[in-house]
N, C-alpha and C positions, 0 to 999 in steps of 0.2 A: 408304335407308330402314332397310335391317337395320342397319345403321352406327349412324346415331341410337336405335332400338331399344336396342343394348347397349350403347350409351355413357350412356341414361339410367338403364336397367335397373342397371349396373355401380355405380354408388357407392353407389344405394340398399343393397343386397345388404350391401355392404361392410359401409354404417354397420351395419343391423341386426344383421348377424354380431359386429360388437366389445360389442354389448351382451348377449352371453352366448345369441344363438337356434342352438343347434348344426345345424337344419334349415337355417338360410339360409344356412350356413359351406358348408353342403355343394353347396346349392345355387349359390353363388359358385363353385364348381369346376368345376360342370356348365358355367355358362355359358361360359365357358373352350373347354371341350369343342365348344360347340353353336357358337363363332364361327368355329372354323377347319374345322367340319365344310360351312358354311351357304358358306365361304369357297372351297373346292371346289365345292360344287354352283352356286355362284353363274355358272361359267365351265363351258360347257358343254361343253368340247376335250375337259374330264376323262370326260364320260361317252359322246362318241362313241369316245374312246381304248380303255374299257375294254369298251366293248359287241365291238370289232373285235375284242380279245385273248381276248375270252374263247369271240368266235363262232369263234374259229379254233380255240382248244381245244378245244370242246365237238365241235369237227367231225372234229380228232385222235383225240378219244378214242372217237367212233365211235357219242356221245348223239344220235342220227339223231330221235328223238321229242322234243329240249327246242331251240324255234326261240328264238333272239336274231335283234330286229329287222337288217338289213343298214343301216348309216347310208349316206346321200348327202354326202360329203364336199366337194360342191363347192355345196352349197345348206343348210352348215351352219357354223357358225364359235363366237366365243366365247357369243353371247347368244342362236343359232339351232341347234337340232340335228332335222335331217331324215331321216327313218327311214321304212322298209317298213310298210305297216299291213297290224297281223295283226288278222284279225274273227274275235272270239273273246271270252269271259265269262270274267267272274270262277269260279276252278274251288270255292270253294265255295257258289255260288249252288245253290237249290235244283233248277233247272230243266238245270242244266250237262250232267251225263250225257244228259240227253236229248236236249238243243240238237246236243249233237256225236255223238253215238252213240258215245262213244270209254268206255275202261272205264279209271278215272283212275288204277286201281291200278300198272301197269304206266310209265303217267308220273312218276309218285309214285316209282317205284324209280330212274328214270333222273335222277330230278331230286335225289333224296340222295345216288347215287354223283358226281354233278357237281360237288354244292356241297361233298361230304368230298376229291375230288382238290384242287381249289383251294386250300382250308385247312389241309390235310396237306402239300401239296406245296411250296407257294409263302408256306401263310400268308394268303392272301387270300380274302375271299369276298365275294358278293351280299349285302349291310348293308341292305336291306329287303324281307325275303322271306315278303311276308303276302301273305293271298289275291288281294287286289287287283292282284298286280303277278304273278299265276298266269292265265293266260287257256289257258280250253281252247278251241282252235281248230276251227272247220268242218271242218278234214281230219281232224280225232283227234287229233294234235298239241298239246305244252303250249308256249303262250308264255311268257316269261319277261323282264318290261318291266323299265323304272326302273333305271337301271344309275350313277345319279347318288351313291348312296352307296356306298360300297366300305367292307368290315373289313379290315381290317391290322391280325395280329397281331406285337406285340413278340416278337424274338427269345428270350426266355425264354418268352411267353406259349406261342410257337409252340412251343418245344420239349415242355413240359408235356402240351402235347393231345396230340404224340406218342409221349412217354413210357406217357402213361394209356391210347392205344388200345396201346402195344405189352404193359402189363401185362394189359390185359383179353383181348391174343390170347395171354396164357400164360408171359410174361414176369415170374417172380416177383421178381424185384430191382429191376423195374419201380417196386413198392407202394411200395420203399423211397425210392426217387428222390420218386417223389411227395412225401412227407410230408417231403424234407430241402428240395425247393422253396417245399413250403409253408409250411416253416418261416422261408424266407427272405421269405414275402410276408408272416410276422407272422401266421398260422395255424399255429400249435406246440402240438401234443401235447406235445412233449419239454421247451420249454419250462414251458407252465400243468401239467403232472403230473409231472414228470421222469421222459418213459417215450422207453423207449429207441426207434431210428428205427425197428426192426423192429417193434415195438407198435405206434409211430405209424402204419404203412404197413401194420398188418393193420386198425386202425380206418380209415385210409383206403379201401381195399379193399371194407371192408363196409357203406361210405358210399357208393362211385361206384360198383362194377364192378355192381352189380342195375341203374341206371340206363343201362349203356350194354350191357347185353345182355340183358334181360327183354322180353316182347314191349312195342309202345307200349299198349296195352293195362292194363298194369301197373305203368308205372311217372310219376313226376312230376317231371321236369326243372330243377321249380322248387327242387328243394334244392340246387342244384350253383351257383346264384348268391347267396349268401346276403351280409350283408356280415362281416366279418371277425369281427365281436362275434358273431354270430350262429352264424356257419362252427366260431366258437373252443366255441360251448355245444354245439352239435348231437354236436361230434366227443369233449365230454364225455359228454358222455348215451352217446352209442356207446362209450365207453369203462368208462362204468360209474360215472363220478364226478360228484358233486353240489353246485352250490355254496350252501352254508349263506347263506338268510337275514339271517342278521345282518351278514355279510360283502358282499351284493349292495346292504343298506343304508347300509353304512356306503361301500361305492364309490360310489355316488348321492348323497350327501350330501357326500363330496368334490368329487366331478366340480362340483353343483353353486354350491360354494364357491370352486372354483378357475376356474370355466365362462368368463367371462368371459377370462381370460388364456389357456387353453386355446385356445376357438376363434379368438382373435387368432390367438396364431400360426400356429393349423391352416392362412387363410390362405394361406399362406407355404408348406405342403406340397408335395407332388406333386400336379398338376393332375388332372382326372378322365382316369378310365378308360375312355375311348372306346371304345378296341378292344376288353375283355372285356365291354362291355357292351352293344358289339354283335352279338358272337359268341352270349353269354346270351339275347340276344332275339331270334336269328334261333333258337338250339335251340329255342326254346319254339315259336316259327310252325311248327317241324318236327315236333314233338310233338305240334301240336293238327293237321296233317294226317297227321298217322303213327295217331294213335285214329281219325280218320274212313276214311279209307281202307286205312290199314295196320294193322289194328289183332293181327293174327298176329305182326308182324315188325318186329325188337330194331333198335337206331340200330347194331349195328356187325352188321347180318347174315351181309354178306358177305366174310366173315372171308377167304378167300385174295385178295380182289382190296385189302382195305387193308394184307394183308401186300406185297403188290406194291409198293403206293404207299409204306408206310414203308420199303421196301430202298432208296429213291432219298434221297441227302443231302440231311440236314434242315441246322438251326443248330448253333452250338456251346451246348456244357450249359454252364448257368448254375454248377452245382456243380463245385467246383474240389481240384486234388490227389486226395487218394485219396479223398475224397468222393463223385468220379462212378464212379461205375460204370462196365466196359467195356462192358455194354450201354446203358449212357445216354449217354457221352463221340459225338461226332459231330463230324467233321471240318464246316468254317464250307462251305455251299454255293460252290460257281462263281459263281453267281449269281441270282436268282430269274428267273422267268421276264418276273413282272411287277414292277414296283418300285412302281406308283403314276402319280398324274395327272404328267405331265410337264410342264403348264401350270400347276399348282398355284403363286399368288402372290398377295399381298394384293389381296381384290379390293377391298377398301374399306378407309382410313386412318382411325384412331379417331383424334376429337380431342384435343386436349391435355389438357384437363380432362374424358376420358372416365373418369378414376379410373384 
């Protein structure tokens, strides 16, 4: 059925895209994204796999308050996954604190230090971490369901987030790395103003480091996902430069003269960004329980326990030669801990005329 779905879905997409709709172009990428996400979950190995790896982590590291279900391995398989029931409420419901007599705040911390080792460490994390998949348990205890999507980030991706938490713990050649990554993701101060990398990574700096050390209370998460057009004005405005009018006209009236041939090829791109845009939307579900319940306490509080976690090798840096920095340069990991579904394969075959 999902099969049919994006096989019909697929060509329409297409056509509309070559006739110059730059939303559907993008939208053609998403779906991309959404078949081989849908293609995983479809095979349920992937997410007893990843319930046991992470219940064994979570038990290493000693998060005694965040329960992952125990699966029944011999009453579960590809299209059945059998699991412990935890009786427990959504932990934003109104009634929650009362139902359990548990005080969420204390959950709430154990369950950010959990989700920053994973992403930090390995690169990986819980890819749907809204209320609903939060249950606060009868004992006081947080459950933590749905283990069916997982984020992976790309080796660059992954490096980035650690570069960013090690400049915001104090690491000032940290700013600079930033802003010479994001100049390679096509976010360039240096290129749209010709300002050098140390400019670009002091307007970086006073773009991210308030959002990952101010309380949740004060800050909004939502500028750290913006898309690249967007990312490129915001870091002008913090820079101080303004683009004329007549110049934002006259690129719009380009754009849509040339729009048609444009988004053909776009097409043809790099597929969607799954991973950063799972990552973007699990920080935002963290943020809108960091103001309910945290609302004192910054996304990097606990600054000696993520120095811990970044002394362990990460990936290798994307920037190359004398470009990386001896604090950014990082020998390639042993290996990660987890690599992903191990059953992970086509669960369905598009047909030949899926587009």
């Amino acid at each position: 059925m999902v099969d049919a779905d994006l096989a019909l879905l697929t060509p329409v997409v297409r056509f509309l895209a070559r006739q110059g709709v730059e939303q559907v172009a993008a939208l053609h990428s998403f779906l991309g994204g959404l078949g081989q996400q849908v293609a995983e979950e479809l095979d349920l190995r992937n997410e007893a796999e990843a319930m046991a790896r992470f219940r064994a982590l979570f038990a290493e590291l000693g998060l005694d308050r965040i329960v992952i279900p125990e699966v029944d391995p011999t009453r579960s398989g590809r299209r059945v996954l059998t699991m412990e029931l935890l009786d427990g409420v959504a932990i934003d419901t109104p009634e929650a604190v009362d139902w359990a007599g548990a005080d969420p705040r204390p959950l709430l911390l154990q369950l950010l230090k959990g989700w920053f080792t994973t992403a930090v460490t390995d690169g990986v994390f819980h890819g749907d971490l809204h209320a609903g998949n939060l249950l606060l348990l009868r004992d006081g205890r947080l459950g933590l369901i749905d283990w069916g999507i997982l984020g992976r980030l790309d080796p660059a991706t992954h490096w980035l987030f650690r570069r960013l938490l090690e400049a915001c713990l104090g690491d000032v050649d940290g700013w600079r790395d930033v802003a010479q990554v994001y100049r390679v993701m096509g976010l360039s101060l240096q290129d749209e103003l010709g300002m050098s990398d140390a400019a670009a990574g002091a307007v970086a700096r006073a773009q991210l480091e308030p959002l990952l050390t101010r309380p949740f209370a004060r800050i909004d998460l939502g500028g750290l996902f913006l898309t690249s057009r967007e990312a490129t004005a915001a870091m002008r405005e913090g820079a101080g430069g303004r683009e004329r009018s007549r110049d934002r006209l006259a690129r719009w009236r380009a754009a849509r003269r040339h729009g048609r041939r444009v988004v053909a090829a776009g097409l043809r791109e790099k597929p969607f960004d799954r991973a950063n845009f799972m990552l973007g939307k699990q920080l935002l579900y963290v943020e809108r329980f960091g103001k309910l319940y945290l609302p004192d306490v910054a996304l990097l509080e606990d600054r000696r326990y993520a120095r811990r976690l970044l002394a362990r090798p990460g990936p290798p840096s994307p920037l190359e030669g004398a470009e990386a920095t001896a604090a950014g340069a990082r020998p390639p990991p042993a290996g990660p801990a987890f690599t992903g579904p191990a059953f992970t394969g086509p669960a369905f075959t598009r047909p030949s005329g899926g587009g």
